[in-house]
PyMOL Python script that loads the backbone (N, CA, C, O; Angstrom):
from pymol import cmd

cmd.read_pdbstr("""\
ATOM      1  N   UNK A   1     132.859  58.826 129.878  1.00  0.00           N
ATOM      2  CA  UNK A   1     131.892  59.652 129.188  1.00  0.00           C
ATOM      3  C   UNK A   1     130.779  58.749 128.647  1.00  0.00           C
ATOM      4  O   UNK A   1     131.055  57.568 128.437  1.00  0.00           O
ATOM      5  N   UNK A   2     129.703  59.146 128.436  1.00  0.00           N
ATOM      6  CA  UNK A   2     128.727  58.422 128.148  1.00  0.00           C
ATOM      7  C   UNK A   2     127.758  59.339 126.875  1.00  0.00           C
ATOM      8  O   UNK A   2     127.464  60.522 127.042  1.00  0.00           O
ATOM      9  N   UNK A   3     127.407  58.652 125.790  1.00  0.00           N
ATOM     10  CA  UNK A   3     126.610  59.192 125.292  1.00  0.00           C
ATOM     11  C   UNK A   3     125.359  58.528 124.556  1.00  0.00           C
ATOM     12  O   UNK A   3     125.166  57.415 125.044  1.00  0.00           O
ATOM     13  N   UNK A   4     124.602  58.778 123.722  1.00  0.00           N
ATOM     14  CA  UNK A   4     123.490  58.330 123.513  1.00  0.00           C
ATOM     15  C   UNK A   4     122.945  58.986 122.456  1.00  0.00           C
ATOM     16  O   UNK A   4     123.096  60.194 122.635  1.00  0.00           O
ATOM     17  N   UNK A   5     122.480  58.793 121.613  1.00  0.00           N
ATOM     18  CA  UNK A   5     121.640  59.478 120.392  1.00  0.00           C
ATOM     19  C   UNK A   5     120.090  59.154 120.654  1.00  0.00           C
ATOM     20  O   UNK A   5     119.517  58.092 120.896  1.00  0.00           O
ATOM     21  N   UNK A   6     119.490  60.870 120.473  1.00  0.00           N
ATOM     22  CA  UNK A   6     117.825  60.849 121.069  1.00  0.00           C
ATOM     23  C   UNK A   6     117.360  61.650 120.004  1.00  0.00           C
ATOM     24  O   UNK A   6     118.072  62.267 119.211  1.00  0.00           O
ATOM     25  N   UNK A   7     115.760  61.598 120.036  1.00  0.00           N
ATOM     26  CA  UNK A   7     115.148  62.538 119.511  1.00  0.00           C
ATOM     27  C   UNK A   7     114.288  62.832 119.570  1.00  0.00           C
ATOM     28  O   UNK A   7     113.399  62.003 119.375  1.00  0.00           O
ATOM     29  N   UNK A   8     113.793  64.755 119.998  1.00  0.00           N
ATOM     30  CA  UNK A   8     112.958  65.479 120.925  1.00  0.00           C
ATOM     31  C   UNK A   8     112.253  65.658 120.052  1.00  0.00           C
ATOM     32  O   UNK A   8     112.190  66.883 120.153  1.00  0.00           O
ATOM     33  N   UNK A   9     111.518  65.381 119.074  1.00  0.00           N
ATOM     34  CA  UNK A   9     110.718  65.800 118.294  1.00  0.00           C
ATOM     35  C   UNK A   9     109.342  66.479 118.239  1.00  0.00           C
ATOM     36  O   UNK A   9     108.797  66.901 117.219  1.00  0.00           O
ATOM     37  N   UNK A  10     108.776  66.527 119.718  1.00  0.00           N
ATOM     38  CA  UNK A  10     107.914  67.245 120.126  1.00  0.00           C
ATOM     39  C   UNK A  10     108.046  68.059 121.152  1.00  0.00           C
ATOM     40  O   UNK A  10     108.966  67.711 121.893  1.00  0.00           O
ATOM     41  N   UNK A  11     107.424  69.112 121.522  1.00  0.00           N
ATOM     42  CA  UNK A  11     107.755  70.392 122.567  1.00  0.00           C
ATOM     43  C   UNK A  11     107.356  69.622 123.843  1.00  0.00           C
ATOM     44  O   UNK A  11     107.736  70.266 124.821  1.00  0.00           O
ATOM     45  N   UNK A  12     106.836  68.675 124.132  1.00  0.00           N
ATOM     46  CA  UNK A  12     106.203  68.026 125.279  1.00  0.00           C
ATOM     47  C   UNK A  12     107.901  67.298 125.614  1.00  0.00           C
ATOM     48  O   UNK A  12     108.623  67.428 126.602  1.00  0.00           O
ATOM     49  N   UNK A  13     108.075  66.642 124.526  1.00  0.00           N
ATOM     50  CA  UNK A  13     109.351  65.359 124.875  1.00  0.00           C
ATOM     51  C   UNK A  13     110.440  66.662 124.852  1.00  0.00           C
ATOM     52  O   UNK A  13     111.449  66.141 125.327  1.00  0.00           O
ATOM     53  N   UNK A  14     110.707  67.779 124.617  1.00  0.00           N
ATOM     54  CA  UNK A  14     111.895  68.505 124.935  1.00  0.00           C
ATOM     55  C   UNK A  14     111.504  69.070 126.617  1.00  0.00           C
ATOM     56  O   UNK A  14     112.268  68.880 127.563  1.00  0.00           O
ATOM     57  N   UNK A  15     110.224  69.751 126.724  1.00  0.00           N
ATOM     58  CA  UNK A  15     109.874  70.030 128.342  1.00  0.00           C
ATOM     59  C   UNK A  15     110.434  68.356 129.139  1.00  0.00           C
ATOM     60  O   UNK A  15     111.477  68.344 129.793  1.00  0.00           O
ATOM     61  N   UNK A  16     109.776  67.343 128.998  1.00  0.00           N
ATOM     62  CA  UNK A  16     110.157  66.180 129.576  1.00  0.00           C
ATOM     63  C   UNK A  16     111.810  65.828 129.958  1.00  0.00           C
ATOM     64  O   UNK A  16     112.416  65.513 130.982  1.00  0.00           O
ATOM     65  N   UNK A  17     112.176  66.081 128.471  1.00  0.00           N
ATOM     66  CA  UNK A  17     113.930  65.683 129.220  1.00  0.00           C
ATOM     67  C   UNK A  17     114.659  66.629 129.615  1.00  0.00           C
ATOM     68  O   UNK A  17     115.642  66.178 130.204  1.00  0.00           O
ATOM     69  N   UNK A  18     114.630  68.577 129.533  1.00  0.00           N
ATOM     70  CA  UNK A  18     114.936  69.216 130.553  1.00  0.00           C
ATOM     71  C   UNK A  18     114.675  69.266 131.540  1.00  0.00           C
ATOM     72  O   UNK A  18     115.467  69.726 132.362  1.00  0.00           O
ATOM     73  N   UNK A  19     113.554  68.852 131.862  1.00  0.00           N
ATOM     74  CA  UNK A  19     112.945  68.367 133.196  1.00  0.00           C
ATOM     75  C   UNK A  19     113.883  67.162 134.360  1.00  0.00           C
ATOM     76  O   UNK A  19     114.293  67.272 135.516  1.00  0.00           O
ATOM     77  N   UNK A  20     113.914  66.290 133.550  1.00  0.00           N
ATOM     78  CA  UNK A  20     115.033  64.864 133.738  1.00  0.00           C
ATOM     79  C   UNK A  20     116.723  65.679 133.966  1.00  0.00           C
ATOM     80  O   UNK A  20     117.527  65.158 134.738  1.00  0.00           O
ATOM     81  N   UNK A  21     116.944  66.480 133.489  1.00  0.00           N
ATOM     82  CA  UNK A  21     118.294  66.779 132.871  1.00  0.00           C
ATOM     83  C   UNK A  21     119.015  67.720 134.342  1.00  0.00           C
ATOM     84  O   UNK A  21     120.111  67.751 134.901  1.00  0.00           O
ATOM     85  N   UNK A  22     117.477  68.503 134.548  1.00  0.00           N
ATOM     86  CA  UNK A  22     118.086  69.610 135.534  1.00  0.00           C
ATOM     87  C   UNK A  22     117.261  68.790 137.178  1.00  0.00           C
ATOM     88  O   UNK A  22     116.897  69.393 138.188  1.00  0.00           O
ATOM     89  N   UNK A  23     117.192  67.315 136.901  1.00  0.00           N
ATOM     90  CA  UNK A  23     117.251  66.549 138.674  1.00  0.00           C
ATOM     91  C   UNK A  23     118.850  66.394 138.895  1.00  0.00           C
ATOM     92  O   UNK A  23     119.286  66.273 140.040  1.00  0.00           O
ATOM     93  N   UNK A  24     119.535  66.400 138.000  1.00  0.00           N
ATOM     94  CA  UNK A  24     120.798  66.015 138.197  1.00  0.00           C
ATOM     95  C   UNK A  24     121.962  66.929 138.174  1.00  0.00           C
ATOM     96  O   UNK A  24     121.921  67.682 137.201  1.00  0.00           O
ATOM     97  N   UNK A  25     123.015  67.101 138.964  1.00  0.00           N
ATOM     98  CA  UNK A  25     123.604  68.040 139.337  1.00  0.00           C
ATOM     99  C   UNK A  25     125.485  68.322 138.240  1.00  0.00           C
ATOM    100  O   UNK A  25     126.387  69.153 138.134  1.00  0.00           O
ATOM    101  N   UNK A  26     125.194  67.358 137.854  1.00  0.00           N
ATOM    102  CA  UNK A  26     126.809  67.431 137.319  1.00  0.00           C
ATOM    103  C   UNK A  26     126.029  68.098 135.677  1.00  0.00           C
ATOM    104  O   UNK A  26     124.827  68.289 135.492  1.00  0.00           O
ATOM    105  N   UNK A  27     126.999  68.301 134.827  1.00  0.00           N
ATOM    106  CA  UNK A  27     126.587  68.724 133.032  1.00  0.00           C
ATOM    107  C   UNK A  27     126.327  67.709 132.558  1.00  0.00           C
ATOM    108  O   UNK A  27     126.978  66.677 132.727  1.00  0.00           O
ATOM    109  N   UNK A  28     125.099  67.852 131.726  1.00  0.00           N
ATOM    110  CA  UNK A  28     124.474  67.388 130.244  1.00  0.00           C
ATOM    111  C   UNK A  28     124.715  68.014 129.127  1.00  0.00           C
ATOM    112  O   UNK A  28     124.316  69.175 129.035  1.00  0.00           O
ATOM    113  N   UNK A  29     125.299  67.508 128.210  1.00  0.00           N
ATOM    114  CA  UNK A  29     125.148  68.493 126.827  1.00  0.00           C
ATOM    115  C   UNK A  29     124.334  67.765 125.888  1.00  0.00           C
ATOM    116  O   UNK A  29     124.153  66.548 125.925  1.00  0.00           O
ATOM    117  N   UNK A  30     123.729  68.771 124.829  1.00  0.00           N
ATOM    118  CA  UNK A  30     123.326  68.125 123.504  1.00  0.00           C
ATOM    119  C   UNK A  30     123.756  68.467 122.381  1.00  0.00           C
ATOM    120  O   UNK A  30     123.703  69.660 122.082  1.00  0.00           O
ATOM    121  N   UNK A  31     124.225  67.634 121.583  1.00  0.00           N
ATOM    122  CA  UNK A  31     125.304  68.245 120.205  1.00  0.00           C
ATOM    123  C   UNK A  31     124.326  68.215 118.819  1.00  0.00           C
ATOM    124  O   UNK A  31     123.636  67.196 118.808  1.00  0.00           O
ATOM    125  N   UNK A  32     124.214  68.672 118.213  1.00  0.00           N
ATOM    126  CA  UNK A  32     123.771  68.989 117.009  1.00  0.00           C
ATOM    127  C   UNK A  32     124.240  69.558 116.009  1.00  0.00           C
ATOM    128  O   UNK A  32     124.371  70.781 116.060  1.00  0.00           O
ATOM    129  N   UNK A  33     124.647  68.798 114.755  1.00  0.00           N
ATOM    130  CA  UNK A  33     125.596  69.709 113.542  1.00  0.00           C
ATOM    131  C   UNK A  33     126.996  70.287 114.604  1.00  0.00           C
ATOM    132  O   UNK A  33     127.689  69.592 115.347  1.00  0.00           O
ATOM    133  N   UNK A  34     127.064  71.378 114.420  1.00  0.00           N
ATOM    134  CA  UNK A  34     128.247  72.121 115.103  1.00  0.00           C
ATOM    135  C   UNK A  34     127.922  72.530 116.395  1.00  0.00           C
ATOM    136  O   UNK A  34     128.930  72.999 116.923  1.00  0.00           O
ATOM    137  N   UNK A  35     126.926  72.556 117.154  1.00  0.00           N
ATOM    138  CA  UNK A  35     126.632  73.029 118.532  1.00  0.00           C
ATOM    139  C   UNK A  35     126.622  72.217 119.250  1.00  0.00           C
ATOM    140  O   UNK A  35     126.359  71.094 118.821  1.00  0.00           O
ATOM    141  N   UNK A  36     126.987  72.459 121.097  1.00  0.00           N
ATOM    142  CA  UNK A  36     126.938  71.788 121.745  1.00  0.00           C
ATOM    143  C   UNK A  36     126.030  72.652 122.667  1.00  0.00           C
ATOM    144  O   UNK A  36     126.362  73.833 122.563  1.00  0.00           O
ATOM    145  N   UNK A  37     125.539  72.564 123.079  1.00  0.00           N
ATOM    146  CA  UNK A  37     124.037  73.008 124.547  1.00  0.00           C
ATOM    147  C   UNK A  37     124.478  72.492 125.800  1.00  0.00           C
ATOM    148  O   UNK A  37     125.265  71.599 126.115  1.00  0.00           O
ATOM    149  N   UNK A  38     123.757  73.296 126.432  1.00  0.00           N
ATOM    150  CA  UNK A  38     123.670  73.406 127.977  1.00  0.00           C
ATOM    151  C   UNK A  38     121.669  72.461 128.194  1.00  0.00           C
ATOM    152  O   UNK A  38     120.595  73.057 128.275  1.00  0.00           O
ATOM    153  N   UNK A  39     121.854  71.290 128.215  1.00  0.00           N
ATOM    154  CA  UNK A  39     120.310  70.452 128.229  1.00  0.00           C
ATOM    155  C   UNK A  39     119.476  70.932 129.149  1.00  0.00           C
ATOM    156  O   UNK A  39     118.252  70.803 129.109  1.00  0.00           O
ATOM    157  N   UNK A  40     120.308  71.680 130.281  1.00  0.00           N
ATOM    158  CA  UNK A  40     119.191  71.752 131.584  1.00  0.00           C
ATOM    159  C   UNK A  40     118.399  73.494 130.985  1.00  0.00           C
ATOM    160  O   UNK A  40     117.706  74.125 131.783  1.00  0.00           O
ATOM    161  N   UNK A  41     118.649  74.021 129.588  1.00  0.00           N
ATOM    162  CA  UNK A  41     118.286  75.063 129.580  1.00  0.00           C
ATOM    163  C   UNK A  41     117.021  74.909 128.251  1.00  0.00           C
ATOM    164  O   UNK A  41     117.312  74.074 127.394  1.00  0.00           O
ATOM    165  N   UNK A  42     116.116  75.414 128.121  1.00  0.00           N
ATOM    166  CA  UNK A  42     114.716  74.727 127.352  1.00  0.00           C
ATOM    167  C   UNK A  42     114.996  75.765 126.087  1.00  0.00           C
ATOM    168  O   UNK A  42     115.010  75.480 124.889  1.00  0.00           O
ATOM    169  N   UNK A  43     115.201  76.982 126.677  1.00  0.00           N
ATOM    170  CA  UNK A  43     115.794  77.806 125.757  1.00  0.00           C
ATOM    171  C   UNK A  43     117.054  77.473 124.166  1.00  0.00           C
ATOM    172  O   UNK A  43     116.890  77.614 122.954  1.00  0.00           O
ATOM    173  N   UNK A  44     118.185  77.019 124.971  1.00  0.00           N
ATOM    174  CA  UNK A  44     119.171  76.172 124.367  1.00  0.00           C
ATOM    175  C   UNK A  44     118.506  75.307 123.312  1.00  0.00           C
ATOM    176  O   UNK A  44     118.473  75.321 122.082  1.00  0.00           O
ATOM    177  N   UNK A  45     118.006  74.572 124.241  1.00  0.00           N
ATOM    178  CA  UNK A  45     117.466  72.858 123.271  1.00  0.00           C
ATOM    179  C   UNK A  45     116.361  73.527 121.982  1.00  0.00           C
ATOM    180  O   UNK A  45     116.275  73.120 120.823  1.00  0.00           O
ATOM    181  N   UNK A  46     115.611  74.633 122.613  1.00  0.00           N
ATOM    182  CA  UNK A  46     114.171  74.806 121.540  1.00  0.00           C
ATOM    183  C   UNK A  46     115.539  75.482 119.882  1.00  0.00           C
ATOM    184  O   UNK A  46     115.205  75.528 118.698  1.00  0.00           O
ATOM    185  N   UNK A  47     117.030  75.899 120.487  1.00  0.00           N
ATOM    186  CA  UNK A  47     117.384  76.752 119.597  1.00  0.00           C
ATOM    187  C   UNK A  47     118.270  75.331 118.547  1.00  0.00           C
ATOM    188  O   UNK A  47     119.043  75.784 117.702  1.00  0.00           O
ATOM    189  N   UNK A  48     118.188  74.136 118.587  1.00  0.00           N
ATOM    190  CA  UNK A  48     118.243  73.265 118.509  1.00  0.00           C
ATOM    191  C   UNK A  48     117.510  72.432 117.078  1.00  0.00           C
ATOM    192  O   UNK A  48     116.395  71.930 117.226  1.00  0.00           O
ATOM    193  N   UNK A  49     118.203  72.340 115.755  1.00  0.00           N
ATOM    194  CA  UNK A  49     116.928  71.491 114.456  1.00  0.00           C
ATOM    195  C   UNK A  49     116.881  70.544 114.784  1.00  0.00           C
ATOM    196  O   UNK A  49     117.708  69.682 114.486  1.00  0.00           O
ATOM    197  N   UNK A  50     115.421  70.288 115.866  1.00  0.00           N
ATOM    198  CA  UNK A  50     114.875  69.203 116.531  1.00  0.00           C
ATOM    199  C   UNK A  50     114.253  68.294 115.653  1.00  0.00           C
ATOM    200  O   UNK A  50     113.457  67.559 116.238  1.00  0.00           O
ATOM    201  N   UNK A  51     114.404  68.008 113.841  1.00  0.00           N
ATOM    202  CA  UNK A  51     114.458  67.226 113.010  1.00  0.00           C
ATOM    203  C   UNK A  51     115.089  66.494 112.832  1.00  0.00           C
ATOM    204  O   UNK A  51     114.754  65.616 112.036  1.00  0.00           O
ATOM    205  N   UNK A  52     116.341  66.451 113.469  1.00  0.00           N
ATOM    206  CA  UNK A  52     117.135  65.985 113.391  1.00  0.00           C
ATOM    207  C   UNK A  52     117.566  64.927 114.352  1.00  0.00           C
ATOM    208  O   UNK A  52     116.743  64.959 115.267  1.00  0.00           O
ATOM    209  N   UNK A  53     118.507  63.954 114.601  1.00  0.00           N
ATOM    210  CA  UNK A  53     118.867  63.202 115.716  1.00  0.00           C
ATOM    211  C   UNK A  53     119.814  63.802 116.606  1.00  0.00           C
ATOM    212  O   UNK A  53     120.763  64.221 115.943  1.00  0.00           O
ATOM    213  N   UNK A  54     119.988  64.070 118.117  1.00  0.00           N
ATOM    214  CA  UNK A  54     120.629  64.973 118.848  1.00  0.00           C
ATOM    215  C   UNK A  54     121.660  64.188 119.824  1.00  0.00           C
ATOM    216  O   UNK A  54     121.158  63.122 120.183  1.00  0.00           O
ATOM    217  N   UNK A  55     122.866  64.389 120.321  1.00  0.00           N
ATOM    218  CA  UNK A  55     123.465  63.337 120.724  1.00  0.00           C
ATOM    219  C   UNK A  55     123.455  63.989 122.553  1.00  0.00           C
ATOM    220  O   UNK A  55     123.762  65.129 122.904  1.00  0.00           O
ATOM    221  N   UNK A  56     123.042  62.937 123.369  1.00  0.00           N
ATOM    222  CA  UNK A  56     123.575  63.681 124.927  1.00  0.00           C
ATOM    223  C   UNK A  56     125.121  62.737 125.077  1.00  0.00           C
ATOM    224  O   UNK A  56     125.687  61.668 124.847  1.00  0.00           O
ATOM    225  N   UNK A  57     125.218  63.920 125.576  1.00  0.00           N
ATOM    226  CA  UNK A  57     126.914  64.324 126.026  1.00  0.00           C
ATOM    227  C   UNK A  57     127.021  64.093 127.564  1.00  0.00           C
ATOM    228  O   UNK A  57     127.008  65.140 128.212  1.00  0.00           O
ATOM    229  N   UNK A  58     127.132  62.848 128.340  1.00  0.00           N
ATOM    230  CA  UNK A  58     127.825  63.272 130.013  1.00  0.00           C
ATOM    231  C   UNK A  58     129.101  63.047 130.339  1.00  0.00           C
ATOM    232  O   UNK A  58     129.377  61.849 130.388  1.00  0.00           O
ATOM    233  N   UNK A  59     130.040  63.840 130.598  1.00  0.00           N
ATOM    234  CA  UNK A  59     131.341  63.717 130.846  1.00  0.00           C
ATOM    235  C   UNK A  59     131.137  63.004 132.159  1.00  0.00           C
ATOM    236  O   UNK A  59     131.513  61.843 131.995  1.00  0.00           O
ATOM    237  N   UNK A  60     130.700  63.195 133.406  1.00  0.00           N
ATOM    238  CA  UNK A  60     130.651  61.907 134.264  1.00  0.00           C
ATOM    239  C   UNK A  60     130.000  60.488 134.318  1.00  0.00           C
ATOM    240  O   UNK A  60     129.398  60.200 133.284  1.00  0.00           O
ATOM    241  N   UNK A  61     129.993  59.712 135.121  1.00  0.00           N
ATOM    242  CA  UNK A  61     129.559  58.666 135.236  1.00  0.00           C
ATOM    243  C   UNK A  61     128.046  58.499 134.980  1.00  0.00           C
ATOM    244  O   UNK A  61     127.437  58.847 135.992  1.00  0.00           O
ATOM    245  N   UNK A  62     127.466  58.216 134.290  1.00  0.00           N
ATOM    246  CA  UNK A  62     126.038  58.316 134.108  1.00  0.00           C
ATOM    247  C   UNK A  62     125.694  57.663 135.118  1.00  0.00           C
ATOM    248  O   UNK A  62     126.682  56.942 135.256  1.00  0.00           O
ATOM    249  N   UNK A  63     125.082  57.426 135.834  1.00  0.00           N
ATOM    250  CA  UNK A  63     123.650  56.863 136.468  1.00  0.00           C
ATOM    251  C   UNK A  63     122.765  56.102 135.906  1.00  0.00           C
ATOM    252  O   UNK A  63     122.111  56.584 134.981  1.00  0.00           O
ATOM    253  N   UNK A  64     122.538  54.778 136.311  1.00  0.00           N
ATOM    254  CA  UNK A  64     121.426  54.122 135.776  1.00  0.00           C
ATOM    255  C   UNK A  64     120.351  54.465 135.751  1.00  0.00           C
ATOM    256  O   UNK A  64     119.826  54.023 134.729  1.00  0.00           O
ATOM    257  N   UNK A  65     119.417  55.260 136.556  1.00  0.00           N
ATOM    258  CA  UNK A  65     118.411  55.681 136.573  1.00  0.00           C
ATOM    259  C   UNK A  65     118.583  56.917 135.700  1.00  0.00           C
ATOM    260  O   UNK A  65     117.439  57.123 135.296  1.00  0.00           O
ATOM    261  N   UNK A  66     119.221  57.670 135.285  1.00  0.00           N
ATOM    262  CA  UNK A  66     119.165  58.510 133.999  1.00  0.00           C
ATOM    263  C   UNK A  66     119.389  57.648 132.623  1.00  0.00           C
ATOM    264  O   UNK A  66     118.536  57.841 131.757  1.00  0.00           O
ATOM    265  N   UNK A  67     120.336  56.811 132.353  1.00  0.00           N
ATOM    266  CA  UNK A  67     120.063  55.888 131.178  1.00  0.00           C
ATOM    267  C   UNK A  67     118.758  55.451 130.797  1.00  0.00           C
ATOM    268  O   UNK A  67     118.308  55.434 129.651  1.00  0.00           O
ATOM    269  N   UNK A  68     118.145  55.074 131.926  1.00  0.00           N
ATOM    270  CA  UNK A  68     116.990  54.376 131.936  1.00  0.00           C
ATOM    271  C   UNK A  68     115.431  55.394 131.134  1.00  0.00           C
ATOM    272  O   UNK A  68     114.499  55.073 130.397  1.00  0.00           O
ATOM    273  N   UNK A  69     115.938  56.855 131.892  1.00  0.00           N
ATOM    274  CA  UNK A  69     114.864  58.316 131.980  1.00  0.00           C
ATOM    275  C   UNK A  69     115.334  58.262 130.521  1.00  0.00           C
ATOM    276  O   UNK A  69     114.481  57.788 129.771  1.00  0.00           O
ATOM    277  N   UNK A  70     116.273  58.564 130.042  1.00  0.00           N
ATOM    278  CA  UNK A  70     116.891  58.765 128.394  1.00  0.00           C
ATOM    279  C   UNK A  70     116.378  58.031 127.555  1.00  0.00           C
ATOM    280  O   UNK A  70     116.239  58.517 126.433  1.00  0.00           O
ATOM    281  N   UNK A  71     115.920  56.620 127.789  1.00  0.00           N
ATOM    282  CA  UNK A  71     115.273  55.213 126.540  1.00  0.00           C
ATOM    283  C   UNK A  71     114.125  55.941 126.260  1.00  0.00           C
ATOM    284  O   UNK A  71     113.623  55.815 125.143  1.00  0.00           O
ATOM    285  N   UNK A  72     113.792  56.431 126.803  1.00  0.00           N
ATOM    286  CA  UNK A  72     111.957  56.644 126.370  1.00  0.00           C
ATOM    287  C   UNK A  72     112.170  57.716 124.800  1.00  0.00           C
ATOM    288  O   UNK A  72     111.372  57.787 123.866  1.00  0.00           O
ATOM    289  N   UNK A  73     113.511  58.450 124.946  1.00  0.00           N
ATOM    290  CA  UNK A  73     114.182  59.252 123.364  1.00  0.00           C
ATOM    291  C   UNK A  73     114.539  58.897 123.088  1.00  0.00           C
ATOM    292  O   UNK A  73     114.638  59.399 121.968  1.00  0.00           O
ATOM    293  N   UNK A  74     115.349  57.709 123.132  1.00  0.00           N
ATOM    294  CA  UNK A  74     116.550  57.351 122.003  1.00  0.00           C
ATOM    295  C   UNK A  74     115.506  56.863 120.872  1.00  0.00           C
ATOM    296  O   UNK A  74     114.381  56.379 120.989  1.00  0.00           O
ATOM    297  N   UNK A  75     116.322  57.181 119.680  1.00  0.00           N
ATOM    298  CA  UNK A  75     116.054  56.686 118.230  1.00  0.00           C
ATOM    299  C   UNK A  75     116.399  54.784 118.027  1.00  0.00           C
ATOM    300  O   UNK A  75     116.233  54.240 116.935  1.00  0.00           O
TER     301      UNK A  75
END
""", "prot")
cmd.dss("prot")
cmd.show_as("cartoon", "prot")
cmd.util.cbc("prot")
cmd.orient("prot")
């Protein structure tokens, strides 16, 4: 499992990493307080207190080239 702490703090950088989220075919989640999300959905993430720091969740093997797409959010 792999995870990472990010933060979408603008509507541009949340379009950007659903964008990133849904090239890839296996699940992304994002956890916040008590919720966990479905990332590839813009809907989900906007329902999301994007004030906050948000954690992605991949139960498979991450990919280097998604670690890499993810730095440009991390905190």
């Amino acid at each position: 499992m792999y995870t990472e702490t990010i933060s979408l703090s603008s509507i541009d950088a949340v379009k950007k990493f659903v964008c990133i989220a849904n090239e890839y075919d296996f699940t992304i989640n994002l956890l916040s307080d008590k919720y966990k999300i479905d990332a590839k959905s813009i809907m989900s993430v906007f329902s999301l207190d994007l004030s906050k720091p948000i954690t992605v969740e991949i139960e498979e093997e991450c990919p280097e080239k998604l670690k890499k797409e993810i730095q440009e959010f991390k905190l």
